[in-house]
TORNU-157762 format. One record per atom (N, C-alpha, C): residue number from 1; x, y, z; residue in three letters; atom name. Coordinates in Angstrom, 1 decimal. Layout:
N
num, X, Y, Z, residuo, atomo
NUM, X, Y, Z, ALA, CA $
...
//
This chain:
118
num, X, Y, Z, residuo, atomo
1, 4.9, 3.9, 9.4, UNK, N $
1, 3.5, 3.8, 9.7, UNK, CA $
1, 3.2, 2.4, 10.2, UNK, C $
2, 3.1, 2.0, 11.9, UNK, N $
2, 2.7, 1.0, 12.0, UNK, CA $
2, 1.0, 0.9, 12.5, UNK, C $
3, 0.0, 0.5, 11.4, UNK, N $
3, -1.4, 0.2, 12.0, UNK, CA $
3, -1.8, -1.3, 12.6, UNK, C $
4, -2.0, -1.2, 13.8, UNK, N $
4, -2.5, -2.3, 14.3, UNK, CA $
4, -3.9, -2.7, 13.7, UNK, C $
5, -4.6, -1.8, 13.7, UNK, N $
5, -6.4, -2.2, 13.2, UNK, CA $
5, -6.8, -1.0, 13.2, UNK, C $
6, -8.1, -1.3, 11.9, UNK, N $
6, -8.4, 0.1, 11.3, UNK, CA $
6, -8.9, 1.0, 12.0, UNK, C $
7, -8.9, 0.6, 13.1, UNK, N $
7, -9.7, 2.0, 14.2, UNK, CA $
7, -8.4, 2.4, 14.3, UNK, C $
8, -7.4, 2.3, 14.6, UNK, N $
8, -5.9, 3.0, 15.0, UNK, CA $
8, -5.6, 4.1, 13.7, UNK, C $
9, -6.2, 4.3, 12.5, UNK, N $
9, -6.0, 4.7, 11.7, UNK, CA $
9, -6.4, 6.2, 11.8, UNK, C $
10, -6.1, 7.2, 12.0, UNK, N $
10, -6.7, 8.3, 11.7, UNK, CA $
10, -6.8, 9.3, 10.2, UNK, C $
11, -7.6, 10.3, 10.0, UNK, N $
11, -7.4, 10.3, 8.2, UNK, CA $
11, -6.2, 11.2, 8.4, UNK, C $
12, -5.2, 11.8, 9.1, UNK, N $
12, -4.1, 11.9, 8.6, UNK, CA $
12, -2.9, 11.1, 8.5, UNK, C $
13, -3.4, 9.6, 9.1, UNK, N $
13, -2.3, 8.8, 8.8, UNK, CA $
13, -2.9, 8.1, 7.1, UNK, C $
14, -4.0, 8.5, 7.0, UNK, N $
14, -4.7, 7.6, 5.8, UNK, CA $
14, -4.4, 8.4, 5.0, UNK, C $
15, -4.8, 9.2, 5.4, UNK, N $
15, -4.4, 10.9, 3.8, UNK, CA $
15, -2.8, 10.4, 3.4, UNK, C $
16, -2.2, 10.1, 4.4, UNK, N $
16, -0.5, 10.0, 4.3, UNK, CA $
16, -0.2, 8.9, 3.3, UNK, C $
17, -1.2, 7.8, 3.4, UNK, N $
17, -0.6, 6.7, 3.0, UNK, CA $
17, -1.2, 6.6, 1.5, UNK, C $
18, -2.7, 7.2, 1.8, UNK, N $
18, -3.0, 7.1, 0.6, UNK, CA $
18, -2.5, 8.5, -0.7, UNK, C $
19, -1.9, 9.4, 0.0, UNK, N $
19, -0.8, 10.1, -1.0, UNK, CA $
19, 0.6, 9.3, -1.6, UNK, C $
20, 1.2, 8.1, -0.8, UNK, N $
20, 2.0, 7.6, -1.1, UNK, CA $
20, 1.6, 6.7, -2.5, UNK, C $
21, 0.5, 6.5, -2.3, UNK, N $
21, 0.0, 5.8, -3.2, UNK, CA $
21, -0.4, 6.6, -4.2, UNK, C $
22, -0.6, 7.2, -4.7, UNK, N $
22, -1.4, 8.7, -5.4, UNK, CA $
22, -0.7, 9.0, -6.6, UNK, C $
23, 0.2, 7.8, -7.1, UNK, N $
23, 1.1, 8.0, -8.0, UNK, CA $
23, 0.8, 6.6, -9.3, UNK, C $
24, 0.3, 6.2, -10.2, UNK, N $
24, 0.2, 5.4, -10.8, UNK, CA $
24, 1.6, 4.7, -10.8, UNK, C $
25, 2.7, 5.0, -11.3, UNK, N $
25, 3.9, 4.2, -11.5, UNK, CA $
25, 3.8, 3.9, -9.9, UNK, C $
26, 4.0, 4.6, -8.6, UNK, N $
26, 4.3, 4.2, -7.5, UNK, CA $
26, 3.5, 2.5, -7.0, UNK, C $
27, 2.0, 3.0, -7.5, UNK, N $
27, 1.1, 2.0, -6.9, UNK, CA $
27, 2.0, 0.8, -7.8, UNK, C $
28, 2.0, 0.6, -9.2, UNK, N $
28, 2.2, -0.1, -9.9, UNK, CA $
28, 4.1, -0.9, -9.2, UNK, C $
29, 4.8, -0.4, -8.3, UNK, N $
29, 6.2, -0.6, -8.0, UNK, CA $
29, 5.8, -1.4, -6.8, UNK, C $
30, 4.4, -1.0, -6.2, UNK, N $
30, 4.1, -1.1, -5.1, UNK, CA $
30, 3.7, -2.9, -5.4, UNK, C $
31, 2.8, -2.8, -6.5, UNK, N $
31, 1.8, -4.4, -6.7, UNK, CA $
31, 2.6, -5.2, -7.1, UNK, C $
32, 3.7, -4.8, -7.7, UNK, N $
32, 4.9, -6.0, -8.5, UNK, CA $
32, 5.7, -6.2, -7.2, UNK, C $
33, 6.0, -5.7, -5.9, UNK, N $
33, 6.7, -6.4, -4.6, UNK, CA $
33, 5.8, -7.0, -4.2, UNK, C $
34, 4.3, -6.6, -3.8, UNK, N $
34, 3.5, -7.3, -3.8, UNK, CA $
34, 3.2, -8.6, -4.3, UNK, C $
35, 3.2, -9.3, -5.5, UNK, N $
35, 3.4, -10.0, -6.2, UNK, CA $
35, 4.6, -11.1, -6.0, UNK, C $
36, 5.8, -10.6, -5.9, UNK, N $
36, 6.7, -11.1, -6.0, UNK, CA $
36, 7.1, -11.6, -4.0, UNK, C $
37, 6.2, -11.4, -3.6, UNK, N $
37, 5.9, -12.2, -1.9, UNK, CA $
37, 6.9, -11.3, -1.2, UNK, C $
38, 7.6, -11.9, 0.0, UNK, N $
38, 7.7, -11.4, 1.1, UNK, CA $
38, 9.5, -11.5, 1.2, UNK, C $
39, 10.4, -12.7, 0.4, UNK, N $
39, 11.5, -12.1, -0.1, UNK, CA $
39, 12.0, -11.4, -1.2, UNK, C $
40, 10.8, -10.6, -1.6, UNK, N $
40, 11.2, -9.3, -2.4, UNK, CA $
40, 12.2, -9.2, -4.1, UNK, C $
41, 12.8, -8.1, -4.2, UNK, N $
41, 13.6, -8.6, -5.8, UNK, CA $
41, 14.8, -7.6, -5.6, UNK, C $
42, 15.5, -7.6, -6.1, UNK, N $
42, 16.4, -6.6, -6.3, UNK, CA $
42, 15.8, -5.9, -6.7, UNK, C $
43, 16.6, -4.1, -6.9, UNK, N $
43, 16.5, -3.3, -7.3, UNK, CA $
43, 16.6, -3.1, -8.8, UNK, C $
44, 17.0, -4.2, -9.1, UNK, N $
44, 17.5, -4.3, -11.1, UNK, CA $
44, 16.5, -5.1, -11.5, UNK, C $
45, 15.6, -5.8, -10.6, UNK, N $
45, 14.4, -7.3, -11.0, UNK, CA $
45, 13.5, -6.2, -11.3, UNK, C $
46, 13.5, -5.4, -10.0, UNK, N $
46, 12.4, -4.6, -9.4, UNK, CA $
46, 12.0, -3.6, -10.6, UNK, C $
47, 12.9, -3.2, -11.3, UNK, N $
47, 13.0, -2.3, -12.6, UNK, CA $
47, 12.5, -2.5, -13.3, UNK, C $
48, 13.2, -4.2, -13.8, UNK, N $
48, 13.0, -5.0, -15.0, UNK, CA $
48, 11.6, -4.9, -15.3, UNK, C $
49, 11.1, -6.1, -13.8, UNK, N $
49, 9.6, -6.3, -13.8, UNK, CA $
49, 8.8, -5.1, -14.4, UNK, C $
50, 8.8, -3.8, -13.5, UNK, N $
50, 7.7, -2.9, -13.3, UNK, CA $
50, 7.4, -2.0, -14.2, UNK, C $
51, 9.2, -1.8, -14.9, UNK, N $
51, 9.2, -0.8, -16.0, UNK, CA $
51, 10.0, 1.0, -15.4, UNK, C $
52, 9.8, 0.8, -14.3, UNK, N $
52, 10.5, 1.8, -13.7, UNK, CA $
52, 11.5, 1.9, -13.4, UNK, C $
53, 12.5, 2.5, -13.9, UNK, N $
53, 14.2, 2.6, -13.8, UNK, CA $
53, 14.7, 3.9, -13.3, UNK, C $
54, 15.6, 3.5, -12.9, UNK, N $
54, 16.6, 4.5, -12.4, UNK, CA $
54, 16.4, 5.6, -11.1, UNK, C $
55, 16.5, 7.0, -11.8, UNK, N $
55, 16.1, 7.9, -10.6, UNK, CA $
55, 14.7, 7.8, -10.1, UNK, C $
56, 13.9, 7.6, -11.6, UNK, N $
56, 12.2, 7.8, -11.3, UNK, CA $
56, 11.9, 6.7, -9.8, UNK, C $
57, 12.4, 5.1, -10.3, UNK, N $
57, 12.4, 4.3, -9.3, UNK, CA $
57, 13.1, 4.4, -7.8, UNK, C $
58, 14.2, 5.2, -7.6, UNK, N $
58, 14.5, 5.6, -6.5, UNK, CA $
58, 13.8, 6.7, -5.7, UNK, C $
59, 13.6, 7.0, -6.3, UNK, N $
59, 12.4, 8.5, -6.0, UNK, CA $
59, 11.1, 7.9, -5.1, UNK, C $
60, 10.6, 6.9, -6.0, UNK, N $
60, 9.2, 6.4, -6.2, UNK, CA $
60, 9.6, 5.3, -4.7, UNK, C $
61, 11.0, 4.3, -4.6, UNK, N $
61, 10.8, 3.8, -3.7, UNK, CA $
61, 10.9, 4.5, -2.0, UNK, C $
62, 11.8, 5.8, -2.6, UNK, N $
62, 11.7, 6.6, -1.1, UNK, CA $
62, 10.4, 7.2, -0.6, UNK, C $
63, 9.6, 7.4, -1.4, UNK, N $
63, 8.2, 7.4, -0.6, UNK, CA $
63, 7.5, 6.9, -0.1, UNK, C $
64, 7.7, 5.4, -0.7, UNK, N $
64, 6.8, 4.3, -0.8, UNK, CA $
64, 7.6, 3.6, 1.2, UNK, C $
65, 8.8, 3.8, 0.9, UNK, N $
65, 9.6, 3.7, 2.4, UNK, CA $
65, 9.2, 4.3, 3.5, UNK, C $
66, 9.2, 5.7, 3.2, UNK, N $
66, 8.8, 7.0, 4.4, UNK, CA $
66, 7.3, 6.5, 4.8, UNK, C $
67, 6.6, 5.9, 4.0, UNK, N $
67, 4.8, 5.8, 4.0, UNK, CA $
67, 5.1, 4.0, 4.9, UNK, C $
68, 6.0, 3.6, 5.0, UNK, N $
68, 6.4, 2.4, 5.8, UNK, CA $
68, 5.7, 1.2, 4.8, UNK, C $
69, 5.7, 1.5, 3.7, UNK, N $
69, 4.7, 0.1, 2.7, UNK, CA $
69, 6.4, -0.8, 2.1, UNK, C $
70, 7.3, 0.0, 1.9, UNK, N $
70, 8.1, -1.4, 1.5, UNK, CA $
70, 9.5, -0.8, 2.4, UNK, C $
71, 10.3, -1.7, 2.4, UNK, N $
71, 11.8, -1.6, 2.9, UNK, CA $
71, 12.8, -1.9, 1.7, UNK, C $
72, 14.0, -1.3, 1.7, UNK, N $
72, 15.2, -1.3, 0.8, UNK, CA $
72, 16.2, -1.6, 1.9, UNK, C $
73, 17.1, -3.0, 2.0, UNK, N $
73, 18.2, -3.4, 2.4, UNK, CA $
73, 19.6, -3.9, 1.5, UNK, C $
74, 20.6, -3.4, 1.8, UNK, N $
74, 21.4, -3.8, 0.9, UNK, CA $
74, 21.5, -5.6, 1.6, UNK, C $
75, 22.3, -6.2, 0.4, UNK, N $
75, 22.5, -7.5, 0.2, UNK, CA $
75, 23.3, -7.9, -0.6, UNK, C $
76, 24.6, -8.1, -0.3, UNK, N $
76, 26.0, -8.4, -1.2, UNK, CA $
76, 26.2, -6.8, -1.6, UNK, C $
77, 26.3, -7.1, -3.0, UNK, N $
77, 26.3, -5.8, -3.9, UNK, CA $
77, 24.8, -5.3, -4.2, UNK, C $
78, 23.7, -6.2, -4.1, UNK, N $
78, 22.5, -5.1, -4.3, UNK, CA $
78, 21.6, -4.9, -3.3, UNK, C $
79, 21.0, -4.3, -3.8, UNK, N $
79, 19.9, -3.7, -2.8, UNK, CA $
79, 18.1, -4.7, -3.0, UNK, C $
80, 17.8, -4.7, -2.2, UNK, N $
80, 16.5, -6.1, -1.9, UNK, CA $
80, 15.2, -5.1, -1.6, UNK, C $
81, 14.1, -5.0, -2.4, UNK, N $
81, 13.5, -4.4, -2.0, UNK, CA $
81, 12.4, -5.3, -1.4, UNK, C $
82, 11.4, -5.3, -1.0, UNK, N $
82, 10.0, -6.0, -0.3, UNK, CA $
82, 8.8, -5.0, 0.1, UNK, C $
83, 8.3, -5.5, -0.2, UNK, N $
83, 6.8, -4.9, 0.5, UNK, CA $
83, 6.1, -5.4, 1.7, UNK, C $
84, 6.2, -4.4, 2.6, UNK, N $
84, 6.3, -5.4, 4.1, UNK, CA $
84, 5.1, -5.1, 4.7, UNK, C $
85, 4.3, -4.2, 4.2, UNK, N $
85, 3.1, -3.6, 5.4, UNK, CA $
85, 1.7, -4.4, 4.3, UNK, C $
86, 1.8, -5.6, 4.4, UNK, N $
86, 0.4, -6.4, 3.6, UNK, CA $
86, -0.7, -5.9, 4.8, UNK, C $
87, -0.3, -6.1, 6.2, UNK, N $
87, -1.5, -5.9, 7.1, UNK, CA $
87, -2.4, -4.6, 7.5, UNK, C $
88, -0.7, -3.5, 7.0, UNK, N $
88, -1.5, -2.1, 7.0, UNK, CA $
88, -1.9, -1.8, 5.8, UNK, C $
89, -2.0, -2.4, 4.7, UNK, N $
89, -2.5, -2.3, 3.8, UNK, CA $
89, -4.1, -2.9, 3.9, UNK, C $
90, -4.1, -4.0, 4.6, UNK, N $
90, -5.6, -4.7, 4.9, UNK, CA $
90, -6.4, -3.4, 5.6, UNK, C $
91, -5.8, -3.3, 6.5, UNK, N $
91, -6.4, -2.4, 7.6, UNK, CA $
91, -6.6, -0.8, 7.3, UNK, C $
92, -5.7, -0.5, 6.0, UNK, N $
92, -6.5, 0.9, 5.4, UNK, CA $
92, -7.7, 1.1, 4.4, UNK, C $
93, -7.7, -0.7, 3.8, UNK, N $
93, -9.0, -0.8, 3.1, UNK, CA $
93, -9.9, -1.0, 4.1, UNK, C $
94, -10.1, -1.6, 5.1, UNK, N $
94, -10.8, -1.3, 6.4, UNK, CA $
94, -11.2, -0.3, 6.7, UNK, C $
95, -10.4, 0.4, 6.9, UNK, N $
95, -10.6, 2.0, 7.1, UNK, CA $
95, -11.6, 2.7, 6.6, UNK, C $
96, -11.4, 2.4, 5.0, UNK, N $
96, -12.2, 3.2, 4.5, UNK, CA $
96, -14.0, 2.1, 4.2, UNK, C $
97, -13.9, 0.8, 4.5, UNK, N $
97, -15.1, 0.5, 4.2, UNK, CA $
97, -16.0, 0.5, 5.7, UNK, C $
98, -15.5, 0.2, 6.8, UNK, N $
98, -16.1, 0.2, 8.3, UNK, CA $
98, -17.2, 0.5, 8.3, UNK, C $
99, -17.5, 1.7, 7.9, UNK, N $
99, -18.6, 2.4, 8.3, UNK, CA $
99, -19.9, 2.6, 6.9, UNK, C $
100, -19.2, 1.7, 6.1, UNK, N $
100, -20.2, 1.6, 4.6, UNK, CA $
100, -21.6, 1.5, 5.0, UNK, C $
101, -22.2, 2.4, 4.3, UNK, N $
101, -23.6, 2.8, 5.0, UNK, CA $
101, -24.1, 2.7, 6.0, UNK, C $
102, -23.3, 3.4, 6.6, UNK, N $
102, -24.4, 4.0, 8.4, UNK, CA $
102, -24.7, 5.0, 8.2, UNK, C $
103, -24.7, 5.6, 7.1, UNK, N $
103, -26.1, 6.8, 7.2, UNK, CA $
103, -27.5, 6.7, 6.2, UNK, C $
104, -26.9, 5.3, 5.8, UNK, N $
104, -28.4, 4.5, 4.3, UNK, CA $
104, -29.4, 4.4, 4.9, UNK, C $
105, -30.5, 4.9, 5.6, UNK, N $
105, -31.9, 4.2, 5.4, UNK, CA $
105, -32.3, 3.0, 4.8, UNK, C $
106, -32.0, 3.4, 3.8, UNK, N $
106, -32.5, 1.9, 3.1, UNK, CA $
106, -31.9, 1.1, 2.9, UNK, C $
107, -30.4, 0.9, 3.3, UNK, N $
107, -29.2, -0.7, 3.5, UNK, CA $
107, -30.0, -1.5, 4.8, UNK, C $
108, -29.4, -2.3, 4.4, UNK, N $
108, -29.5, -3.2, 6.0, UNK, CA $
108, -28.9, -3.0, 7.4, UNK, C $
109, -28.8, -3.8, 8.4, UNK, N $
109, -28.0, -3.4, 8.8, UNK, CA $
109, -26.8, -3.8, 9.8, UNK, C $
110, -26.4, -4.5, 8.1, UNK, N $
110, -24.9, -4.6, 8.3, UNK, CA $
110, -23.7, -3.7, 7.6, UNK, C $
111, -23.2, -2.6, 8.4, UNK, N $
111, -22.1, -2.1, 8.2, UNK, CA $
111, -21.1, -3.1, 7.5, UNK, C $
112, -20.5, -2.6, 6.4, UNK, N $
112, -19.2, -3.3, 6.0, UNK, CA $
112, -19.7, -4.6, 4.9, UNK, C $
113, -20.9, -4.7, 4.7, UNK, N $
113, -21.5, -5.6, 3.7, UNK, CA $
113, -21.7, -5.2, 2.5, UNK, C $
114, -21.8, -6.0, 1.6, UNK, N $
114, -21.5, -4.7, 0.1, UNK, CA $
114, -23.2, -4.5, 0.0, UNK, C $
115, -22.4, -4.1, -0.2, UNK, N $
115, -24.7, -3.1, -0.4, UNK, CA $
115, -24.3, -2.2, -2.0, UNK, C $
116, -24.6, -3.2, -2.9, UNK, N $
116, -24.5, -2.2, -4.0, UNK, CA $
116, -25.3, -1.3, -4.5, UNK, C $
117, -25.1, -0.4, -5.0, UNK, N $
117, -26.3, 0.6, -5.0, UNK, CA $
117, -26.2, 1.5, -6.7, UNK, C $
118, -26.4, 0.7, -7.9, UNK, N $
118, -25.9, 0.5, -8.9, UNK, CA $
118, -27.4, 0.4, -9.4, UNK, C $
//
């Protein structure tokens, strides 16, 4: 999944990504590469950190891969994980705020401004 900007986004590439996410442990494997920046952890850090071991974490990082949000490269003997898509991650919360209240009467009118309605 490469998004340039959130208009490039269609809701079956968003449905896609945001199923990838749709997993509490996944999001949670997801915020700890997050976290840990842009040279990433091993697959044994990656564990340690998040709490998620073994098969469940291999599982959990092959979707998170297919959905293009992190990469797995080997490196000596281990494997390096990263979370690489920070910008298609900006650009899916984009997605879904763009159009925040264009159908409110009573907001202002600026789209994409928080207009709380609380």
């Amino acid at each position: 999944m490469k998004i340039d900007s959130p208009e490039d986004i269609s809701l079956a590439v968003a449905a896609s990504t945001f199923a990838a996410l749709g997993s509490e442990q996944r999001l949670h494997v997801l915020r700890t590469l997050v976290r840990s920046g842009p040279k990433g952890l091993t697959i044994g850090e990656l564990g340690q950190r998040s709490g998620v071991t073994g098969s469940t974490l291999t599982h959990h990082m092959k979707i998170l891969a297919q959905a293009g949000l992190v990469t797995q490269a080997r490196q000596g003997r281990s494997i390096l994980c990263a979370a690489v898509a920070y910008g298609e991650l900006e650009h899916l919360s984009q997605f879904l705020l763009r159009e925040c209240c264009a159908d409110c009467p009573d907001c202002a009118d600026t789209p994409g401004e928080d207009h709380s309605h609380g």
